[in-house]
Each structure stands twice: as structure tokens, then as C-alpha cells.
PDB file of N, CA, C and O in Angstrom:
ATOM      1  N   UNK A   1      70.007  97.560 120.073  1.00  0.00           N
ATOM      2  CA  UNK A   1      71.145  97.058 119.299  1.00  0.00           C
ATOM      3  C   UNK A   1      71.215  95.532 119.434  1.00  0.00           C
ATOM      4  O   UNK A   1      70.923  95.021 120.515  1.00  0.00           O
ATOM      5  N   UNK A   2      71.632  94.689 118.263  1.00  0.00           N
ATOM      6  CA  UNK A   2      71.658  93.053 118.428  1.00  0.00           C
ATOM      7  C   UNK A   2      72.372  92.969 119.357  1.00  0.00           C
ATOM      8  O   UNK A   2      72.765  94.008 119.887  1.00  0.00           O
ATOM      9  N   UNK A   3      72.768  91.712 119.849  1.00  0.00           N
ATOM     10  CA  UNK A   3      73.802  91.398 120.612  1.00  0.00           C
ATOM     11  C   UNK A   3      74.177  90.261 119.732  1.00  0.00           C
ATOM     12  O   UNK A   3      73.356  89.398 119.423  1.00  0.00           O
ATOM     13  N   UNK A   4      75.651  90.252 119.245  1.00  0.00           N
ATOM     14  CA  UNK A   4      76.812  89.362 118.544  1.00  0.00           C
ATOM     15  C   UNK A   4      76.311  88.233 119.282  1.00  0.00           C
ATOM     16  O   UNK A   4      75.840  88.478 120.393  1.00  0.00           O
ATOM     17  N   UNK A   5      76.321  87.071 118.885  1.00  0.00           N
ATOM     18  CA  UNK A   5      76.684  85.376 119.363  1.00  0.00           C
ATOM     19  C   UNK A   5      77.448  85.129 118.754  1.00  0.00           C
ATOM     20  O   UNK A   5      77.779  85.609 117.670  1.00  0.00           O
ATOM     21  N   UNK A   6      78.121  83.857 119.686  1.00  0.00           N
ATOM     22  CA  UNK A   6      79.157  82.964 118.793  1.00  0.00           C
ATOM     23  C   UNK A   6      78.574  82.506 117.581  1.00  0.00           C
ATOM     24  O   UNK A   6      79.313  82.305 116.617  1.00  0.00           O
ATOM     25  N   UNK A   7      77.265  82.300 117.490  1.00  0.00           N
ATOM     26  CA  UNK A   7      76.670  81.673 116.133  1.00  0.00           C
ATOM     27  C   UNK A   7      77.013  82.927 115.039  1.00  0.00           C
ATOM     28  O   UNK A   7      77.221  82.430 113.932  1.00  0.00           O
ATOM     29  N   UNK A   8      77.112  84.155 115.025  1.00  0.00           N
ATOM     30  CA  UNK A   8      76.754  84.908 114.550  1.00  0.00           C
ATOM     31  C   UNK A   8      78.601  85.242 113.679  1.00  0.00           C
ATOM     32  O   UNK A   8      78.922  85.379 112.498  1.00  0.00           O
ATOM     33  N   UNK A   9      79.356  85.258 114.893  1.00  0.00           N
ATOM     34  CA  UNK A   9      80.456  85.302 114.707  1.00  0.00           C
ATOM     35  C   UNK A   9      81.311  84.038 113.749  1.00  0.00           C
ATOM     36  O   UNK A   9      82.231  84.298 112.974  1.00  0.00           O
ATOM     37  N   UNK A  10      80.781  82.683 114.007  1.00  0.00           N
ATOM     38  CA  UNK A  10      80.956  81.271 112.643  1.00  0.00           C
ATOM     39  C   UNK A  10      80.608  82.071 111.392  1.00  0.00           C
ATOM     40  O   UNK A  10      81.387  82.194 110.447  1.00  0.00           O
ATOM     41  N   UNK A  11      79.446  82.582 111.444  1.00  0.00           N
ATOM     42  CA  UNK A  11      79.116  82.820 110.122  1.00  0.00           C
ATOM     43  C   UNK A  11      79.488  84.133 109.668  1.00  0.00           C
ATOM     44  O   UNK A  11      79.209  84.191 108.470  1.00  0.00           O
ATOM     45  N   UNK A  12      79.896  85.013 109.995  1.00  0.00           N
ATOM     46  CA  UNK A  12      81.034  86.043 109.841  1.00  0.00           C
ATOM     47  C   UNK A  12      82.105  85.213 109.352  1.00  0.00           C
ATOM     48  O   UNK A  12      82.387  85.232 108.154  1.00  0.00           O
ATOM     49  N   UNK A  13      82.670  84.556 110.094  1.00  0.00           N
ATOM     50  CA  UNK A  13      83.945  84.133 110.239  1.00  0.00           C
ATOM     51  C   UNK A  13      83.786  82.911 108.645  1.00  0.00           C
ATOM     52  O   UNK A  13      84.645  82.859 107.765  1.00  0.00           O
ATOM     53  N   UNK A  14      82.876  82.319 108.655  1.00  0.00           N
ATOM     54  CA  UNK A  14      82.933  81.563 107.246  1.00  0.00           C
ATOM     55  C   UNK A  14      82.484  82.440 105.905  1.00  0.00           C
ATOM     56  O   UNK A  14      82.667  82.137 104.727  1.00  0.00           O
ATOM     57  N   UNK A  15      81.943  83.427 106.363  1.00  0.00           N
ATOM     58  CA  UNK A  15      81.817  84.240 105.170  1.00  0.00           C
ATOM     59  C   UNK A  15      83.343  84.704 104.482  1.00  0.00           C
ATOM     60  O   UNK A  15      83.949  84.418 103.450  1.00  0.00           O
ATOM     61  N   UNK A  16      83.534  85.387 105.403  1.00  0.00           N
ATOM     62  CA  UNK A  16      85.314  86.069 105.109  1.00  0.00           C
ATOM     63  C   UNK A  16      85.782  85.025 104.602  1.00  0.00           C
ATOM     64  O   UNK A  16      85.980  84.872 103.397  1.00  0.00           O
ATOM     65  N   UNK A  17      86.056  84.014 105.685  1.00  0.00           N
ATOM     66  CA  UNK A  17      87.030  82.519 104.339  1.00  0.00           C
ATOM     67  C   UNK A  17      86.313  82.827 103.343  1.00  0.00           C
ATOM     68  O   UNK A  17      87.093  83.526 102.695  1.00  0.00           O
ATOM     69  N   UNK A  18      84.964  82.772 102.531  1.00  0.00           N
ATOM     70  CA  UNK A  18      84.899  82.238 101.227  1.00  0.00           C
ATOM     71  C   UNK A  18      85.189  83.544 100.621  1.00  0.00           C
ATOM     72  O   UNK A  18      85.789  83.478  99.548  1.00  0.00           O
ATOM     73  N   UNK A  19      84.877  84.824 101.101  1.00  0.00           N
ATOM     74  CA  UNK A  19      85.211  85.771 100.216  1.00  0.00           C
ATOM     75  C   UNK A  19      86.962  85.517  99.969  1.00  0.00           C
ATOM     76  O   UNK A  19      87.290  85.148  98.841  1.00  0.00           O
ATOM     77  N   UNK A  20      87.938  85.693 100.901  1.00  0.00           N
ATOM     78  CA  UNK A  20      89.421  85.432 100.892  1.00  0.00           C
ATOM     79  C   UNK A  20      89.450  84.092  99.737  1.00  0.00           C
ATOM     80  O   UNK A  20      90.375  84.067  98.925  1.00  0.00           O
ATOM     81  N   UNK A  21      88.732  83.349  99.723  1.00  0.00           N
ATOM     82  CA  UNK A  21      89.440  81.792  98.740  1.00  0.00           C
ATOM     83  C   UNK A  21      88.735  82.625  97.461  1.00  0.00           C
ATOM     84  O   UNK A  21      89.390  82.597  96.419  1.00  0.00           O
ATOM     85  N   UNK A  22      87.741  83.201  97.442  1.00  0.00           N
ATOM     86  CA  UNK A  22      87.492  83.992  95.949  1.00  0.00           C
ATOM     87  C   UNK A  22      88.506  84.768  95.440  1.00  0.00           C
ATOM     88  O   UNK A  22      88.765  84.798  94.237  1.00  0.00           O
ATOM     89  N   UNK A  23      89.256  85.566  96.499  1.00  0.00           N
ATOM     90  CA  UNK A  23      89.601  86.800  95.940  1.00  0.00           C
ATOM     91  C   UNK A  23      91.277  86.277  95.230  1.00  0.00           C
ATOM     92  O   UNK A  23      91.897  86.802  94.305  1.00  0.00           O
ATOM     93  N   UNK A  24      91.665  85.011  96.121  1.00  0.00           N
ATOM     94  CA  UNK A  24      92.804  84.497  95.933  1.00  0.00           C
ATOM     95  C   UNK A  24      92.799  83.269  94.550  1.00  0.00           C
ATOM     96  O   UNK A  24      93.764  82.887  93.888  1.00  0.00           O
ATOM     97  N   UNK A  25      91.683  82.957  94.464  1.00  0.00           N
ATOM     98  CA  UNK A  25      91.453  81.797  93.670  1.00  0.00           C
ATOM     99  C   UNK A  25      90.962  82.297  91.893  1.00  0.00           C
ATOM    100  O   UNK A  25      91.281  81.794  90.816  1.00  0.00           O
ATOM    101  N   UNK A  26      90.114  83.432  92.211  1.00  0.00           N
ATOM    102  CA  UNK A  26      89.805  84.466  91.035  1.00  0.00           C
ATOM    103  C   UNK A  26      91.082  84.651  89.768  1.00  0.00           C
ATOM    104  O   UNK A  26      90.938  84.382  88.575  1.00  0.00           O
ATOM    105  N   UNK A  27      92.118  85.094  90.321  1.00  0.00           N
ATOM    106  CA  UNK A  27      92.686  84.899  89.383  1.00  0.00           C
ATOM    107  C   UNK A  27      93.500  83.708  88.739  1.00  0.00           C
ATOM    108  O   UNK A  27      94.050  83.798  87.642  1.00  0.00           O
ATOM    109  N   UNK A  28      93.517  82.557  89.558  1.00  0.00           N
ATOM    110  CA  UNK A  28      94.059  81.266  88.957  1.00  0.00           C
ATOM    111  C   UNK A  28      93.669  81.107  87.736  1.00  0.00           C
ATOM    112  O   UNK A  28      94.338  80.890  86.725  1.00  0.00           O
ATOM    113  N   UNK A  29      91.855  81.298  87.966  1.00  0.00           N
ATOM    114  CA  UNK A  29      90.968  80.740  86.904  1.00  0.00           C
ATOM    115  C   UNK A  29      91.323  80.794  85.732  1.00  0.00           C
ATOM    116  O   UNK A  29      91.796  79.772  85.235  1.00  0.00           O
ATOM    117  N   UNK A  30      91.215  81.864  85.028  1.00  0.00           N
ATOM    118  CA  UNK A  30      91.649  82.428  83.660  1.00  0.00           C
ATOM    119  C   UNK A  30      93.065  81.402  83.189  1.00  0.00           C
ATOM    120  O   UNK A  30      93.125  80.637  82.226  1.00  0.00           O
ATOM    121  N   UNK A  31      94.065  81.675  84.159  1.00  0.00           N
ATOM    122  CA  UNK A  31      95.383  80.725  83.981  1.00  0.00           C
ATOM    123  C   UNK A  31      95.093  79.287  83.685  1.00  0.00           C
ATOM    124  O   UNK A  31      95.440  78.518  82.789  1.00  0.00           O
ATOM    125  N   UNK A  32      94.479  79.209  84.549  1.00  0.00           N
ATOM    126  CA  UNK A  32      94.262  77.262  84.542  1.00  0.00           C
ATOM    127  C   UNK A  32      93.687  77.163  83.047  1.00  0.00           C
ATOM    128  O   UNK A  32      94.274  76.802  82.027  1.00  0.00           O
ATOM    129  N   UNK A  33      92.256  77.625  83.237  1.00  0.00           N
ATOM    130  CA  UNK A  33      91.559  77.823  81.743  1.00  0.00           C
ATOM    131  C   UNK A  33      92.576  77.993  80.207  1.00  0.00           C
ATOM    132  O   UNK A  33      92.537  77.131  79.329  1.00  0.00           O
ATOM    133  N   UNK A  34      93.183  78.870  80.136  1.00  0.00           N
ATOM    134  CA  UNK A  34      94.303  79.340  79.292  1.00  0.00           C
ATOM    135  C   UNK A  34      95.531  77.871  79.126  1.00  0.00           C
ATOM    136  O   UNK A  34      95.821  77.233  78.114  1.00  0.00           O
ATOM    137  N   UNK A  35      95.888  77.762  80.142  1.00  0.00           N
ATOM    138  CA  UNK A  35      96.603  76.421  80.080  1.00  0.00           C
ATOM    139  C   UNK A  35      95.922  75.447  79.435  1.00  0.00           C
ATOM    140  O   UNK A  35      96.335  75.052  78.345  1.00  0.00           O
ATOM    141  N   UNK A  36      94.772  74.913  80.017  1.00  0.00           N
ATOM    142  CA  UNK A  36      94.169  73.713  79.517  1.00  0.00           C
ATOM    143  C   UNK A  36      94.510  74.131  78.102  1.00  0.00           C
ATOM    144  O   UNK A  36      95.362  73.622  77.375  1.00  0.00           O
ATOM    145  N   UNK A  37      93.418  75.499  77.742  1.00  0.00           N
ATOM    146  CA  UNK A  37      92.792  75.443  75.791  1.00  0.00           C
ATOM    147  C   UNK A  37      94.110  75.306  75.614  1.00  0.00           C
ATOM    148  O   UNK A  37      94.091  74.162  75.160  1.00  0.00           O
ATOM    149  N   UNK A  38      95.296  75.618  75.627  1.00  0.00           N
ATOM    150  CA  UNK A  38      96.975  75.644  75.238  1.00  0.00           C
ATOM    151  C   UNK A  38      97.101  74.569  74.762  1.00  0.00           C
ATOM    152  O   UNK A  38      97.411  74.421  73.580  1.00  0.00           O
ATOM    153  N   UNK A  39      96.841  73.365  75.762  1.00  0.00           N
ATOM    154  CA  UNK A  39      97.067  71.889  75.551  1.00  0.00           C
ATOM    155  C   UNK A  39      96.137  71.424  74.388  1.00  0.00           C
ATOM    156  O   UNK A  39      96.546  70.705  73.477  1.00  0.00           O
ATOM    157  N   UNK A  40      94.968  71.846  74.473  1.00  0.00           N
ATOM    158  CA  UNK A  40      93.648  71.360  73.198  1.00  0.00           C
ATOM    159  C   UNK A  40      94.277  71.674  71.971  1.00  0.00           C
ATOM    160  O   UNK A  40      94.070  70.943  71.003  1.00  0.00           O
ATOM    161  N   UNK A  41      95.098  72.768  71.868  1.00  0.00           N
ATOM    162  CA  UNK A  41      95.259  73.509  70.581  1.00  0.00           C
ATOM    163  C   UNK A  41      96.372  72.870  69.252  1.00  0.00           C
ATOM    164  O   UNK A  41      97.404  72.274  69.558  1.00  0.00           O
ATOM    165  N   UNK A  42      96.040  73.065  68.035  1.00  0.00           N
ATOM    166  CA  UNK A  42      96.867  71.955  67.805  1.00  0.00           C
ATOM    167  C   UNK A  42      97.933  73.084  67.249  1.00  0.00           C
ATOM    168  O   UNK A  42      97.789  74.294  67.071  1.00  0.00           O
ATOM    169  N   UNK A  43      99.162  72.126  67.028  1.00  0.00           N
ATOM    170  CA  UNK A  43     100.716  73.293  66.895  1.00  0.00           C
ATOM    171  C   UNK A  43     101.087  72.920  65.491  1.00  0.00           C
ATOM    172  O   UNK A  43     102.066  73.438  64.953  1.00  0.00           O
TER     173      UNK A  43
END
């Protein structure tokens, strides 16, 4: 069986942050996007 390192555990540990800022940030996108074209659009 491996044995865990602290090295091993950073990169665990920075994986999860980027999945968490995806999962939280994922849906901004569309919004932000949607906003901008809003502003492009003429009335």
C-alpha cells in the first residue's frame, strides 16, 4: 500500500480547491455572459 506524504496531501488539498472554485464559479458564468450580451444589445 502507498504511504500518503505531505506532498501528496498539497496536491489533494489543491485539487479539491480547484474543483470547489469550479463548482461555485460554474454557474456565475452563464450570468456574467448574459449580462454582458444584455449591455451589447440594442433597446
Amino acid at each position: 500500500m502507498a504511504q500518503i506524504t505531505g506532498k501528496h496531501m498539497l496536491i489533494a488539498g489543491v485539487l479539491a480547491a480547484i474543483g470547489v472554485s469550479a463548482c461555485c464559479v460554474g454557474p456565475l458564468v452563464p450570468l456574467a455572459l448574459s449580462a454582458h450580451y444584455a449591455e451589447d444589445m440594442p433597446r
